[in-house]
C-alpha positions in Angstrom: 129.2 105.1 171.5 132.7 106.3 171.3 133.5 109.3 173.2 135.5 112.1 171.9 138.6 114.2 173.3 142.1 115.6 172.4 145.4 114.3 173.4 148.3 115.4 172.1 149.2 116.3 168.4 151.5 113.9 168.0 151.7 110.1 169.5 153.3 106.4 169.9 150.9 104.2 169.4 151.0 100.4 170.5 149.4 98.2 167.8 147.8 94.6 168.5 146.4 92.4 166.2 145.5 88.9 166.9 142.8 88.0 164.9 143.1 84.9 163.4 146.6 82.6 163.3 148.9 85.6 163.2 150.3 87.5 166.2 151.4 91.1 165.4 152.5 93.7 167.8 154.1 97.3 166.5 154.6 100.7 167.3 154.2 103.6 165.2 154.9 107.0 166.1 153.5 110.1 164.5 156.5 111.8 164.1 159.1 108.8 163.2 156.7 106.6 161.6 156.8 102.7 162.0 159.3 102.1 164.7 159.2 98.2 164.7 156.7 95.7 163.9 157.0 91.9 164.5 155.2 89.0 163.5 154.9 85.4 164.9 152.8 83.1 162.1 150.9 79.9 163.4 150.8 78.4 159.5 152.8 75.8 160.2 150.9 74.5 163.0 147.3 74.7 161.7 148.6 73.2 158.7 148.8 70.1 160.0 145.0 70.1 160.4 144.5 71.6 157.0 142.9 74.9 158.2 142.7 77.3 161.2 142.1 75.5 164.5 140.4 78.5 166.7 140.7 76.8 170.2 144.8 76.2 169.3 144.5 80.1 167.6 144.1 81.2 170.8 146.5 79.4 173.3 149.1 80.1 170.8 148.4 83.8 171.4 148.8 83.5 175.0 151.9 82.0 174.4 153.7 84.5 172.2 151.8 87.9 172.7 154.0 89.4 175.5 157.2 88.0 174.6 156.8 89.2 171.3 155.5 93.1 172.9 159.0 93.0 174.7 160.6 92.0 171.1 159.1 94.9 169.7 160.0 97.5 171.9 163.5 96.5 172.4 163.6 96.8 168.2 162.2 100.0 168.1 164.0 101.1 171.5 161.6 102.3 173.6 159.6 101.4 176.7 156.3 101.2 177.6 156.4 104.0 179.2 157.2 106.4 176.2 153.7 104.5 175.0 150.7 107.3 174.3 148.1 104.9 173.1 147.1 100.7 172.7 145.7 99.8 169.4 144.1 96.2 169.1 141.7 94.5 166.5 138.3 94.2 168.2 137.1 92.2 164.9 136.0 91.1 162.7 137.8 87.5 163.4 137.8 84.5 165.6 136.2 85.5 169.2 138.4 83.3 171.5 141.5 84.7 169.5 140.4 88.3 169.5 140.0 88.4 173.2 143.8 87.5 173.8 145.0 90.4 172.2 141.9 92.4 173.7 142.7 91.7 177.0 146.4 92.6 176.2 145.7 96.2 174.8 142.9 97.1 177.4 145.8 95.8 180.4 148.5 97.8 178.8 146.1 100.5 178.4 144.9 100.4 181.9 148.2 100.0 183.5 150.3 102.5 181.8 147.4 105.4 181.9 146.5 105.9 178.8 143.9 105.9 175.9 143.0 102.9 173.8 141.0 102.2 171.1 139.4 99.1 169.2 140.2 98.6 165.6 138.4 96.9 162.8 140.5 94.6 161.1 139.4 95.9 157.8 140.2 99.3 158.4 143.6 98.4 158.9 144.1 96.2 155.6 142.5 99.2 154.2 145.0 101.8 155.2 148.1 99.5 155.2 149.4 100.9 151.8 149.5 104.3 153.5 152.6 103.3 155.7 154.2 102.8 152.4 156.6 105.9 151.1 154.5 106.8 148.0 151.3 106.1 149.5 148.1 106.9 147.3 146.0 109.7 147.9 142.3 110.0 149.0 139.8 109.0 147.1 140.9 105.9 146.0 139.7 102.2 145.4 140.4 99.5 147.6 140.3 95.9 146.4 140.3 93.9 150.1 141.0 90.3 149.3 141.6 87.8 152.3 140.9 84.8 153.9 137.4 85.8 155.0 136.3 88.6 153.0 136.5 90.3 149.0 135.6 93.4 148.7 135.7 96.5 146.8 135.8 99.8 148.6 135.7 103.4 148.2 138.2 104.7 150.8 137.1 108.9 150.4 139.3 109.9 153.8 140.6 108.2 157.1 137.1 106.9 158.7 134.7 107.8 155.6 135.0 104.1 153.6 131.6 103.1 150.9 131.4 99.0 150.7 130.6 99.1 146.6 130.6 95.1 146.4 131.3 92.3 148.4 131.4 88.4 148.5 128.2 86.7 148.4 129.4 83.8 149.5 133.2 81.8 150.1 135.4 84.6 150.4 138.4 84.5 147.9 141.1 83.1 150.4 138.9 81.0 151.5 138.3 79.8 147.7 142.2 79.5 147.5 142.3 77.5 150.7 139.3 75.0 149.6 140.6 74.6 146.4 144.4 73.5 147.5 142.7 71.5 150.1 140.9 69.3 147.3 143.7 69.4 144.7 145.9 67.7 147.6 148.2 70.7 148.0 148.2 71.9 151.5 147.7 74.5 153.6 147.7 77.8 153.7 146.2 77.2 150.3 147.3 80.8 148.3 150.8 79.9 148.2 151.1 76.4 148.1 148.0 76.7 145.2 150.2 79.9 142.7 153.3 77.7 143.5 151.6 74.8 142.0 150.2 77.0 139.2 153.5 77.6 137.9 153.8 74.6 136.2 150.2 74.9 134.8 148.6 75.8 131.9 146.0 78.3 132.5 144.0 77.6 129.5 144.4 73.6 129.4 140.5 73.8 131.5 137.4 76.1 130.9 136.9 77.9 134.1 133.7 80.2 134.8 134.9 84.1 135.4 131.7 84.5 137.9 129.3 86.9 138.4 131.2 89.0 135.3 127.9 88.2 132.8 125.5 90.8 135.1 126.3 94.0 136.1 127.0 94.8 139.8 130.3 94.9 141.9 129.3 91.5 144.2 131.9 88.3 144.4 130.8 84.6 144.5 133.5 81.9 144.0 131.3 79.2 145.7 130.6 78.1 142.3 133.7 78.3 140.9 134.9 76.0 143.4 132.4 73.3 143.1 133.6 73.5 139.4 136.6 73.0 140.1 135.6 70.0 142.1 134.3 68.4 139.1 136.9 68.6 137.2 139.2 67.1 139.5 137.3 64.4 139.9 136.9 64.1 136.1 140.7 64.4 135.3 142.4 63.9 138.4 144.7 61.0 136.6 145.6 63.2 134.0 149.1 63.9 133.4 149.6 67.7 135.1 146.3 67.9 135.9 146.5 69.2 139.1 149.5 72.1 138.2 147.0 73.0 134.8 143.8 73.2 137.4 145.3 75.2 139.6 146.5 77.7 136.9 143.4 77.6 135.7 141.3 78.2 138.9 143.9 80.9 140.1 143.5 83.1 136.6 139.4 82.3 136.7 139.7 84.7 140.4 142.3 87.1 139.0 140.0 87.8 136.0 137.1 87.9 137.9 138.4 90.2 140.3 140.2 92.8 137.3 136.6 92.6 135.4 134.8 93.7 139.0 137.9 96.3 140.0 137.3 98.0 136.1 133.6 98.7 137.0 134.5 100.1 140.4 137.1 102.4 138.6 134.2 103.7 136.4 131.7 104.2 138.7 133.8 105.9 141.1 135.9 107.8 138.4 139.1 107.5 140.9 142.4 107.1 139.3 143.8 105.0 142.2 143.5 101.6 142.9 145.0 99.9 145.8 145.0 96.1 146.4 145.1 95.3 150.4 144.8 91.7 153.0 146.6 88.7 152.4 145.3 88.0 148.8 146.6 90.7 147.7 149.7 89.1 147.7 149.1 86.7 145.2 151.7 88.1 142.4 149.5 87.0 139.3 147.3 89.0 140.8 149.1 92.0 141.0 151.0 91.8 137.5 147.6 91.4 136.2 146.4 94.4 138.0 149.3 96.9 136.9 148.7 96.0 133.3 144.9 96.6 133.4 146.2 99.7 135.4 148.2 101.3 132.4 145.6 100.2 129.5 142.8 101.7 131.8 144.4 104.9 132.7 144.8 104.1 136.5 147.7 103.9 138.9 147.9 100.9 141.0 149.6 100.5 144.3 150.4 97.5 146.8 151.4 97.7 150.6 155.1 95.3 150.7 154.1 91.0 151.1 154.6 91.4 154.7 151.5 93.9 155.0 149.2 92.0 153.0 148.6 89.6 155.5 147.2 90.5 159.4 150.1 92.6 161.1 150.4 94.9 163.7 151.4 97.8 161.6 148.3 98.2 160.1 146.0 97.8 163.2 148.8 100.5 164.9 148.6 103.0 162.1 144.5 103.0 162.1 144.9 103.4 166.1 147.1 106.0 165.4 144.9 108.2 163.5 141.2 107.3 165.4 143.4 108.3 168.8 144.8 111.3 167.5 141.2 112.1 165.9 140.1 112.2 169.8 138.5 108.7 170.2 138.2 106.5 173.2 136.2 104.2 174.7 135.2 102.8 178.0 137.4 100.6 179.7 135.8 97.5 178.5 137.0 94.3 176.9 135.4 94.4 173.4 135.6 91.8 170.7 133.2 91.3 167.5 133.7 88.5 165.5 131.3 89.7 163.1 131.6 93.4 162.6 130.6 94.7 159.0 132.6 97.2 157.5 129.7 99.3 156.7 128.9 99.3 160.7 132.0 101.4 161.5 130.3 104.3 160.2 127.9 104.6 162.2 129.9 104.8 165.3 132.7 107.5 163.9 132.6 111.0 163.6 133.7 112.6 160.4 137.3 113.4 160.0 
């Protein structure tokens, strides 16, 4: 269990995320914000494989994690010890490259003398649009689309989140990923996949919307891919027919995802939606969004590109406020590569 105490009102927290292919360090400080965030992406080197290698994940880490901490605090000009607290994302991710930046945060922590606390990777996708200057207020709707996870999530106050739906099965990056991988397009399979959808025609194929015929808030894109599939194997000799497939797979998950977000509006009634983790950046996605936004009646907000994909910011903000709220926890190494949203309740107090 965590324990609880009080530092002081205000703080400068060191953030540390390393849970996948990305390394992220940042500092943000209650009273001057985000000081200085910096990001080192492995995309290029896992691409060569056509996905994430975890065993390469997490020597690259070691590699870039403390030049990249001095980076960071030379940008934001400050030193380590002007530090008050370590952030670092304990999970959910891949274990060998969670334990880098674990061992990191806990060291700092230790040597320096002060608090630290573990991070659910979530959490900080979920709070990311708050370091933004018009940042939504609470309650509002989060749509959390990434690599490994879609979900829809009622976000009532810092610590106090509701899971209203999630994926059943491939994740919708992970769709995005799949599908690029089969159509021959590379890897990582968002971009190289909406680029290619450019010169598509989203209509040229009948694509599935799925899970939209039953009521519930629950994503599954497994078969959406293996239609996909088919038709590639069906048509793959057309002319076009990879750009008009990959329009047309990319709108089937956009319009899946703006049928599921409208019933989460209504059920919640909030008037805020916010679309967080690397999906998110997906610009169809988001133009789609707004306009369902203004016909619907609700306001729709983003955190910038750079915060829609893992980053220390996020993981530094969400340390930020569980610190100040009082939390610690013993000085142990902790990583959990499978950590359910819905679990971090049970082990925080209320705000």
């Amino acid at each position: 269990m965590r324990a609880h105490c009080t530092y002081k009102v205000t703080m400068r927290v060191l953030g540390i995320e390393t849970s996948c292919d990305e390394t992220g360090v940042a500092i943000f400080d209650g009273d001057l914000g985000l000081m200085a965030h910096v990001l080192y992406s492995q995309a290029h080197i896992h691409a060569e494989y056509g996905g994430v290698v975890p065993e390469i994940a997490s020597r690259d880490h070691v590699r870039k994690l403390l030049p990249l901490l001095d980076e960071c605090m030379k940008k934001a000009g400050t030193t380590r010890q002007e530090i008050d607290g370590v952030a670092y994302t304990a999970g959910p991710g891949l274990v060998g490259a969670l334990l880098v930046g674990a061992s990191a945060g806990r060291a700092i922590a230790q040597a320096l003398g002060v608090p630290a606390v573990a991070v659910h990777h979530m959490e900080g996708h979920l709070l990311a649009p708050l370091l933004e200057p018009n940042q939504p207020g609470f309650p509002f709707v989060a749509l959390l689309v990434s690599g490994g996870h879609s979900m829809l999530v009622e976000v009532r106050k810092f610590g106090d989140y509701h899971v209203l739906g999630e994926t059943l099965d491939d994740a919708a990056g992970e769709a995005f990923d799949k599908t690029a991988k089969l159509l021959g397009l590379g890897y990582p399979g968002g971009p190289v996949l909406a680029r290619a959808a450019e010169n598509g025609d989203p209509d040229k194929f009948r694509f599935p919307r799925p899970m939209t015929d039953r009521p519930g808030l629950e994503f599954s894109f497994s078969g959406l891919k293996t239609h996909t599939r088919n038709l590639w194997n069906k048509h793959s000799e057309e002319e076009n027919a990879r750009a008009d497939i990959a329009a047309g797979f990319q709108k089937a998950v956009v319009d899946t995802m703006v049928i599921k977000c409208r019933r989460a509006m209504q059920q919640t009634r909030c008037s805020h939606l916010v679309i967080a983790g690397g999906v998110g950046a997906n610009l169809q996605l988001r133009e789609t969004l707004s306009r369902a936004g203004k016909k619907y009646g609700w306001s729709v907000s983003y955190p910038r590109i750079e915060f829609c994909t893992d980053n220390g910011a996020m993981i530094a903000f969400a340390g930020y406020h569980r610190l100040l709220a009082g939390e610690t926890e013993p000085n142990i190494i902790r990583a959990q590569p499978r950590w359910p949203l819905a679990e971090l309740m049970s082990t925080t107090s209320p705000r």
